[in-house]
N, C-alpha and C positions, 0 to 999 in steps of 0.2 A: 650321648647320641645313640648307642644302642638301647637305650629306653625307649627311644623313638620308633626308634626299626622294628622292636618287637611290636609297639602300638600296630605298625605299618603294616606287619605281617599277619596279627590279629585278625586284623579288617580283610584279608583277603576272602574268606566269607560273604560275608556283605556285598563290597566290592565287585565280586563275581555275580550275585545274585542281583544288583541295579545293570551290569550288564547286558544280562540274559535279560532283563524286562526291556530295558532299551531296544535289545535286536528284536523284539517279539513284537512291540509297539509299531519299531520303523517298519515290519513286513508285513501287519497288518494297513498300517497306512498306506505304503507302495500298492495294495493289491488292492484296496477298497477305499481309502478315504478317508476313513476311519480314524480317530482316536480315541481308541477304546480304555475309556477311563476302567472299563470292568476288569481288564486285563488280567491285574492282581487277585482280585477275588475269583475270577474263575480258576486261575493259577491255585488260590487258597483250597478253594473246593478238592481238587486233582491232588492234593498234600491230605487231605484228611479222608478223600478215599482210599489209598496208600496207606495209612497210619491203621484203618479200620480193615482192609485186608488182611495186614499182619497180626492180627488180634482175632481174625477166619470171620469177617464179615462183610458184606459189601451193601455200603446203605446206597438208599434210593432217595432221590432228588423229587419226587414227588407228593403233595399233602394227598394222604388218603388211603395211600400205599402204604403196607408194611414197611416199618422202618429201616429193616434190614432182613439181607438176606446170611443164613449161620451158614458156613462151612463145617464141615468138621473141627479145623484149627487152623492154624498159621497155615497161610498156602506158598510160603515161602518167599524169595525174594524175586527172581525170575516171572511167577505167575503174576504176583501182584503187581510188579513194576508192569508187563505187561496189559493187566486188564487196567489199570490205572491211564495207560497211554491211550489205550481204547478210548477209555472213558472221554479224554480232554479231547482225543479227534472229537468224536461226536458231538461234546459239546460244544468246540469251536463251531461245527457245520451245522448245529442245531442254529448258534445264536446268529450265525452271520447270514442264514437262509431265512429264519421268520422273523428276526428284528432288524436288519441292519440293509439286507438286499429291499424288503420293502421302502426303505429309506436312501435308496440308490441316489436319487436327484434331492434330495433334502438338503435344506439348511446347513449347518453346522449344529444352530441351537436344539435342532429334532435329535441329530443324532448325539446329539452330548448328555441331553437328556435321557435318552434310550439307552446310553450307556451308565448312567446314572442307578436305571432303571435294572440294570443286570448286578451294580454294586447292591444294593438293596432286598435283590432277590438271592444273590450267593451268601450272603452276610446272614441274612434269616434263615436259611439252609443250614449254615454251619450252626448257628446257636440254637436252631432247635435241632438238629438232631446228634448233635456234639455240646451238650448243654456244660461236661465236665472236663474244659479244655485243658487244664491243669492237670487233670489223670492220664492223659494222652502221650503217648513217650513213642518215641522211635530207634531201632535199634540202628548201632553204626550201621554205613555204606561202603562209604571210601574209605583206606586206611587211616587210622588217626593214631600212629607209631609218634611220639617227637621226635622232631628233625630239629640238629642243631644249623646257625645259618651265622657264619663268621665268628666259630671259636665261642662264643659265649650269648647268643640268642636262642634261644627252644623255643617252639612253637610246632603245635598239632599241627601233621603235615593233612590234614581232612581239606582245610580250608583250601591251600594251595591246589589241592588237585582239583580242587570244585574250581576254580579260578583256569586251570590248562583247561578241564574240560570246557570252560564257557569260552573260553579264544577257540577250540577248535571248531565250536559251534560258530562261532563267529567266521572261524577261516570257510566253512564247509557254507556257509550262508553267502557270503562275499562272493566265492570261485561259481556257486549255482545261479544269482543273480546276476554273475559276469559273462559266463560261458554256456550256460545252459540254452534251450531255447524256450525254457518255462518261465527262468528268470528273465532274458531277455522280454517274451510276453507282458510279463508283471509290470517289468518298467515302462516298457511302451503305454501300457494302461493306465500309467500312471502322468505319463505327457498327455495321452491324446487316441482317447477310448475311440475315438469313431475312426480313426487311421485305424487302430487295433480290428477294430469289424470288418473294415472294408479288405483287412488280410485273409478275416476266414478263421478269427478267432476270439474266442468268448471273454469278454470281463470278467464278465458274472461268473464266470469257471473258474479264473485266475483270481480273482477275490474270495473266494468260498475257498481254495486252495490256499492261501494266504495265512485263511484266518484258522484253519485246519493244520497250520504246522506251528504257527505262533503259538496255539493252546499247547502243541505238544512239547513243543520246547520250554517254555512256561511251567509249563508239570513237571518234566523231569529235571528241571532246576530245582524246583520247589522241593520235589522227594529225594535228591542228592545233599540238599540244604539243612530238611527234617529234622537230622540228629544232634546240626549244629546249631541252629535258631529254634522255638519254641515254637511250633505251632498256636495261632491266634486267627480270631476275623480279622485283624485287622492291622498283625504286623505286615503282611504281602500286601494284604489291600492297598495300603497308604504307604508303609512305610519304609518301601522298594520302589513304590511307582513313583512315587511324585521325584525323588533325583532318578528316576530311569527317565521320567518325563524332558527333566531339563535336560539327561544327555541324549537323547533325542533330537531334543530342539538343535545341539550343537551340530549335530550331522544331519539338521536339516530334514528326518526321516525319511532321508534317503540315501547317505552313505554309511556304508557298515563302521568300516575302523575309528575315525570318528566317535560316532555313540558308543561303542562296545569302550575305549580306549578312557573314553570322556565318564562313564560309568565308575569304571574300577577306579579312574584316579579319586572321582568321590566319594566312596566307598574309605579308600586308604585314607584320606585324607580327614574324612568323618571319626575316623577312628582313631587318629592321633588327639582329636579334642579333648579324650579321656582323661591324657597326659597331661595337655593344656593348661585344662581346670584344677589340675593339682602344682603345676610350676607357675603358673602367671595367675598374680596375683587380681589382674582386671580382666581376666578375659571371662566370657560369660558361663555362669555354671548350668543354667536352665536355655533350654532352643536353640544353642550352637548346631547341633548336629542336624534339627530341622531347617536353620535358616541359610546354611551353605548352601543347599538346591537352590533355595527360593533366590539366592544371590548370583547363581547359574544360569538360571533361568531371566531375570532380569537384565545380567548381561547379555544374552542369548539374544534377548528381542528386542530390548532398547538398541544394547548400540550394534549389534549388529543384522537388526531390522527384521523385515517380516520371515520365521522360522518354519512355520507350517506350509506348506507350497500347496495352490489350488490344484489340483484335478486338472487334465484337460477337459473339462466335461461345463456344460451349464445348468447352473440351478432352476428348477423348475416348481419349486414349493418357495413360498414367502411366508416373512413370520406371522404370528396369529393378526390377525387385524386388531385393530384400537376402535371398537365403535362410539359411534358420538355419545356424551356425558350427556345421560338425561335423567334428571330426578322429579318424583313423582310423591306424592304424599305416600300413597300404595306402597312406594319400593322403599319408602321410610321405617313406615308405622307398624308394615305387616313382619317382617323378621323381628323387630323391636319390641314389639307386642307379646309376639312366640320368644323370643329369651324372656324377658322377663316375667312370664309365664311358667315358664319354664324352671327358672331359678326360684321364684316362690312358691313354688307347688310341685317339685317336685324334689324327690329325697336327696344326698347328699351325693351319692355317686354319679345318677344323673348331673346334678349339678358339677360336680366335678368335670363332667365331658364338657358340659355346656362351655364351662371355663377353658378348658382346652382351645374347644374350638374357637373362642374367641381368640383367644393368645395368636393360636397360629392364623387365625385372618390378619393380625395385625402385624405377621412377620408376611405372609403373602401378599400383603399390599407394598413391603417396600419391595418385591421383585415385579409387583406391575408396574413403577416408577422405572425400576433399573431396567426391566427386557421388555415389558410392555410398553411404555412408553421412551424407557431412551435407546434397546434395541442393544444392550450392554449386556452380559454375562458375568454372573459372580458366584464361586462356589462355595462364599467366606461370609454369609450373611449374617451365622449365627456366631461366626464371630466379633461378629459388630456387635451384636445384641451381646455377648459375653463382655466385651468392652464397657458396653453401658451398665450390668449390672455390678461387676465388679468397680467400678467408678460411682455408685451412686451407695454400694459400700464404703467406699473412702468418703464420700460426703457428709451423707448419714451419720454413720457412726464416728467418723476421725475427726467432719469438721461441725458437727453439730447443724449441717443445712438444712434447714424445714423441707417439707413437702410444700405446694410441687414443685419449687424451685431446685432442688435436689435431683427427683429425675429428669427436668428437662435441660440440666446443665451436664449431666450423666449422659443422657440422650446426643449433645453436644459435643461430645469426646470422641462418642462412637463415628460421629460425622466427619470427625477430621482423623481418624484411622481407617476410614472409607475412602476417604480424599486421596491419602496418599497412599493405600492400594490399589486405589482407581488412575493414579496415573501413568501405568500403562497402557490404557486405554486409548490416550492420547495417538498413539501409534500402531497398538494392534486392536483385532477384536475379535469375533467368535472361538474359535477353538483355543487359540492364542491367549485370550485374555482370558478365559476357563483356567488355562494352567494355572496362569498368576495368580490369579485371586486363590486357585485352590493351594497352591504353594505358600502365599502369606496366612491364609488362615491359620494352616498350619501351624505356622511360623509363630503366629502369634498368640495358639494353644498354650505352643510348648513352651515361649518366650516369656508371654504375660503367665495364662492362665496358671502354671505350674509353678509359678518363683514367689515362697512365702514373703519376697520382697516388697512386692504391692499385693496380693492378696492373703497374706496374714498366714499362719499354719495353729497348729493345737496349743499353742501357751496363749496365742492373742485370740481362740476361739472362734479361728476363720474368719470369713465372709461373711458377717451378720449384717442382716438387713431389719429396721423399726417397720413396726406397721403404719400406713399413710394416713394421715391425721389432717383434716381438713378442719381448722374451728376446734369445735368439741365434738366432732366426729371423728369415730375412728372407724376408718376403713377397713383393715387388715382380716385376712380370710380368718386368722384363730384368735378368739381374747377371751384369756383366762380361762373356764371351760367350754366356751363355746366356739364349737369345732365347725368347717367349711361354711364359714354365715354369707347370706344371701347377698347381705350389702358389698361385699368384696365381689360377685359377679357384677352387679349394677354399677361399681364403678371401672371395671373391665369392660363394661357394655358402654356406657359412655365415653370412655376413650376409643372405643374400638367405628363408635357413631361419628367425635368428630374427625377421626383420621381419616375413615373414608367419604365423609364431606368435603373434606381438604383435597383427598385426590381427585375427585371429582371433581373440585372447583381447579385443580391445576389441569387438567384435562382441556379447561374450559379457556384456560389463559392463556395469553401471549408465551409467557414460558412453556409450558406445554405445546403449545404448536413451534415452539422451535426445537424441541427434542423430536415431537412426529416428525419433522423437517430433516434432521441428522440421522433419525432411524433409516429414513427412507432411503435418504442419498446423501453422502456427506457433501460427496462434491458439486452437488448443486446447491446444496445448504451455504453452502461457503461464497459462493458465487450468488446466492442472494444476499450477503451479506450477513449470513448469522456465524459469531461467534463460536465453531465448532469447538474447538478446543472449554470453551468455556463452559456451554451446554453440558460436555461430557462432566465437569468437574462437577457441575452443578442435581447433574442424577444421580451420580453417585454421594454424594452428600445428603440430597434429600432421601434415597434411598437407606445408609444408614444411618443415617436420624431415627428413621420411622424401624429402621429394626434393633435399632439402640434401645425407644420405647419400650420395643416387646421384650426386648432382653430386662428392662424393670418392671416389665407383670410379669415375666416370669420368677424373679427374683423375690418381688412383693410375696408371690404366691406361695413361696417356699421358705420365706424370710431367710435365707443363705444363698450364697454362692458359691459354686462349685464348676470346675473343668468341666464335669460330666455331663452338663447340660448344654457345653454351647462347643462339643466333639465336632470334627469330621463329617462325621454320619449326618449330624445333627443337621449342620448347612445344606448338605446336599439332600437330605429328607424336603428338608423347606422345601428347597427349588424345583424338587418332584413332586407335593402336594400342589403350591403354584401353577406348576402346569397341568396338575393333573386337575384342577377347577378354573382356570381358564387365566391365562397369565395377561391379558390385554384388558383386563375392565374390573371393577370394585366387584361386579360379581362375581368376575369368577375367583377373587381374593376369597368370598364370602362362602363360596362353594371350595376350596380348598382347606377353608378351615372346617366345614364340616365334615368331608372326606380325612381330614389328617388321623394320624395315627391316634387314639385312643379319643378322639374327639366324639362328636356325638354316634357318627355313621358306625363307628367302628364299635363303640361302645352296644349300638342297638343290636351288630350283629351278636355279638359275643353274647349278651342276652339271649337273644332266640337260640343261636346254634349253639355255644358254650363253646365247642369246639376251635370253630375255624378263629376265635380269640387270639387262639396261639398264632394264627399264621398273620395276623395283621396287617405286620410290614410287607410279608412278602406278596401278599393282595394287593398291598399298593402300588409295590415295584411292578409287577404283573399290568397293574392299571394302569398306571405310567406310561411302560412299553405301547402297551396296545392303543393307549392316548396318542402319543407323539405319534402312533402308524397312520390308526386310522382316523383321528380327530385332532390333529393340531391344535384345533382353536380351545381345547377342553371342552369342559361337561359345558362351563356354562356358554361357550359360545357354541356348541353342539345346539343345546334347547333354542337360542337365539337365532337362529340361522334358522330350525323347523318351525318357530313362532310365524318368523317374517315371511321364510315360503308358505306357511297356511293363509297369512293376511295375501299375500297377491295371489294366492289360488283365488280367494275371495271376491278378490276387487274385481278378477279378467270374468270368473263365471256369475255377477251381478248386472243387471240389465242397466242399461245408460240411464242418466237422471233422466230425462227428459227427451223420453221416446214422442210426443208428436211432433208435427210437423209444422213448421213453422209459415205462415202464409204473409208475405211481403208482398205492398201493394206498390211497383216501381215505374215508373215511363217504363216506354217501350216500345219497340218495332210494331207488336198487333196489336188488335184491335182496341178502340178503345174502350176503358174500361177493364179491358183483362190483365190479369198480376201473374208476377213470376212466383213462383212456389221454391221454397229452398227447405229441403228434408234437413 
């Protein structure tokens, strides 16, 4: 039993640090509405400005700028902790004044995206200008003396006081929120924003204030944490937040003790798994520690029902429209014509983009299925697609299944791992059903994609994928010497032709208009009789179907399989090019894959400028943001909307067909022989 205890006191670390993300979360929620997925990585940021302090430098957060600024040397602990806290105010009231207050009355889905949008830009911050995350070391904080604890456990007493200090944060949050008349403010604004005005006092102050102490507490968790976890993009990113998430959801974000309490017990408890996997013989050695949130959090919201509490306030934005499915020879032939164009005639790296961008239209058309058309959220897409391509591995090569039968039975798998993360759907949805999905992808990273159980390790030579064989055609991008061959885009181009036929033609069906039906209202949907619950199960299935696909061109593409292509980042990259070319129509799938990172757009820049190449990602997170602000609909329903206002500029300043006058010869009162005239 004291093996355990030690586990238990290990974890107080960790424990402490899902905590602090919990209370930072709920007080930005309480004050704005907000679930700031970015939470962690701005948190990340504020840890590696600290880390670069005490090395006498302080980098700058923007492309263009010197990288850094030198000190002399180490500026100590005092300065740095200090200009570091600076740092995270500022950037809290940076990002909650030009991303998030713009987005005041929005959706959910704007601002989860927008949040999306800041993981993306903090993440490309840290790796470009902290390229050597491994050389990065931080010197102790708090004391780490061993403390023994009942006779015969030791453990570094660092962790534990990281753990006081986050409850006193916690108590000093709780008594503010209770007693104060700032906290009192916050919560009022957080029932019922227009009572709050009609007092004589600001939202928008108490929101922006909110999200300006969440950053700082956030930080100096982070740089108290430093010496004991590793600095990474994406240990705080992910892998704090999502069970800060679920503890969260338990206190509802809105009671303290609760989350804070609900935190550390996950934290302890995460860290006895250690133990687990070496005494029990069946418990799981891969994704235990990721799937306890995700198991949090499902209790959270199944059974004890909707977790995320509205606003008193009403939404004033709706999501992108769904315009009517019209095809046209033009809107066939003319992109069709330019890839294939493209791919034959032009050299191998072009074609490389080309291929990209295909790949990612065909993972953005299944989130115009999922939030286009069924109005559903998922942050787990390329999870799905990582399902299909590790499944069309065990096909392939374990059971000898031909092509195409092989990827569309792969495809098939991803669908029913869609299915049953889409069933809380059933019950929640925007922000709510964000968590989930982002919590099982997770879950099923580190559950599926890491356990040489179903995907093989260095004796069985991984994840091998055959190239696609049609007949006595071989499709496959490399054979023998001949590297990036054209025919491997042309069969990416016809897949990527009939998938967006298909959603087009479902657009155009009965099932499609009972998903528009759902999206719009459920509880009118239901009341005309359409099977809500059934609709949902049925977009999320066709949804990862179609990103199962794309997870086998990407597989095809690389002939292997690996974790690293269907991450965290990865999914939610997706669901930020999606919206960032227009998440309601095949176009703007089409224009997302050309915007996607290393696709064609991004490749032409990098060409011209050479430079801004490095920043790619973070252009797109940038473009994202300023999407979700000022163009909800995307790029492509942006062009859509100036097309159709130029035609009816048109049609009102065109003179009427038929200016003359039309002369009727009718009975009548005068005279005879005279006619009524009708203009």
């Amino acid at each position: 039993m004291t093996d355990y205890l030690f586990f238990v006191l290990l974890g107080s670390a960790a424990a402490a640090i899902i905590g602090a993300f919990g209370i930072g979360l709920m007080i930005t929620h309480q004050g704005s509405g907000v679930v700031n997925f970015g939470f962690g990585a701005m948190a990340t940021w504020s840890g590696y400005v600290y880390a670069d302090l005490r090395q006498g430098a302080y980098p700058f957060p923007i492309p263009g700028l010197p990288a850094r600024y030198h000190f002399d040397g180490d500026i100590g602990f005092r300065w740095a902790m200090l200009l570091t806290l600076a740092t995270a105010a500022v950037i809290g009231w940076f990002v909650y004044t030009l991303v998030f207050r713009p987005l005041f009355r929005a959706p959910a889905l704007a601002k989860i995206v927008a949040s999306i949008g800041l993981v993306i830009v903090f993440i490309s911050l840290v790796e470009n200008r902290f390229p050597d995350n491994a050389g990065l070391r931080v010197d102790p904080i708090l004391p780490r003396e061993p403390v023994t604890v009942m006779n015969d456990v030791t453990v570094p007493r660092d962790g534990l006081w990281l753990l006081v200090v986050v409850v006193a944060i916690a108590a000093t949050v709780w008594a503010t929120m209770r007693f104060t008349r700032a906290g009192l403010v916050t919560r009022a604004a957080a029932e019922n924003e227009k009572g709050v005005v009609l007092l004589g006092y600001s939202p928008t102050l108490a929101a922006s204030a909110t999200f300006v102490v969440a950053s700082v507490i956030g930080a100096f968790v982070v740089v108290l944490a430093s010496p004991m976890i590793q600095l990474s993009s994406t240990n705080f990113t992910f892998g704090f937040l999502i069970p800060a998430l679920g503890a969260a959801l338990i206190g509802r974000f809105r009671r303290v003790w609760p989350t804070v309490l609900t935190g550390i017990a996950i934290g302890l408890v995460q860290s006895t798994f250690t133990k687990l996997q070496g005494d029990v013989s069946w418990f799981p050695q891969y994704g235990a520690r990721e799937g306890l949130p995700f198991v949090v959090i499902i209790v959270a919201m199944v059974a004890l029902g909707e977790r995320v509490p509205d606003r008193g306030a009403v939404d004033t934005w709706k999501l992108p429209a769904v315009p009517a499915a019209r095809v046209t020879p033009q809107s066939v032939l003319i992109p069709v014509g330019l890839a294939v164009v493209g791919l034959l005639a032009l050299g191998p790296l072009w074609r490389g983009a080309i291929m990209t961008t295909l790949i990612a239209t065909v993972l953005a058309l299944s989130l115009v299925v999922l939030t286009g058309f069924g109005g559903q959220t998922s942050l787990a897409q390329m999870a799905f697609a990582g399902v299909a391509g590790f499944s069309l591995s065990k096909l392939a090569i374990g059971w000898g299944v031909p092509f195409p039968l092989a990827p569309i039975l792969a495809a098939l798998v991803a669908a029913v791992f869609g299915t049953l993360v889409g069933f809380p759907a059933l019950r929640v949805r925007g922000a709510n059903l964000a968590i989930v999905t982002l919590a099982g992808g997770v879950a099923i990273n580190e559950f599926v994609f890491k356990n040489p159980k179903y995907v093989g390790d260095a004796s069985t030579g991984g994840a091998q994928i055959p190239n696609p064989k049609l007949g006595g055609w071989d499709l496959g991008l490399i054979l023998g010497s001949q590297a990036s061959r054209p025919v491997f885009g042309l069969f990416l181009l016809a897949v990527v032709v009939l998938l967006a036929l298909g959603v087009t033609n479902l657009r155009r069906s009965p099932t499609g208009r009972r998903m528009l039906a759902v999206r719009s209202n459920e509880r009118s949907a239901a009341a005309a009789g359409i099977d809500v619950a059934r609709v949902k199960l049925q977009v999320f299935a066709i949804s990862s179907f179609i990103a199962g696909v794309g997870g086998c061109l990407i597989a095809y593409r690389f002939a292997s399989v690996s974790d690293a292509s269907f991450g965290t980042i990865a999914s939610l990259t997706a669901l930020a090019f999606a919206y960032l070319g227009g998440i309601g129509c095949v176009s703007g799938a089409v224009t997302s894959g050309i915007t996607a990172s290393a696709g064609v757009s991004f490749y032409a820049i990098s060409e011209l400028t050479g430079s801004l190449g490095d920043w790619e990602v973070l252009i797109g997170g940038v473009l994202l943001i300023l999407t979700a602000i000022l163009n909800p609909e995307g790029i492509a329903g942006g062009v859509r909307a100036k097309v159709d206002a130029a035609r009816s500029g048109r049609a009102r300043s065109a003179p009427p067909a038929n200016e003359t006058s039309a002369v009727r010869a009718t009975p009548s009162a005068g005279p005879p022989g005279s006619a009524n005239i009708v203009t």
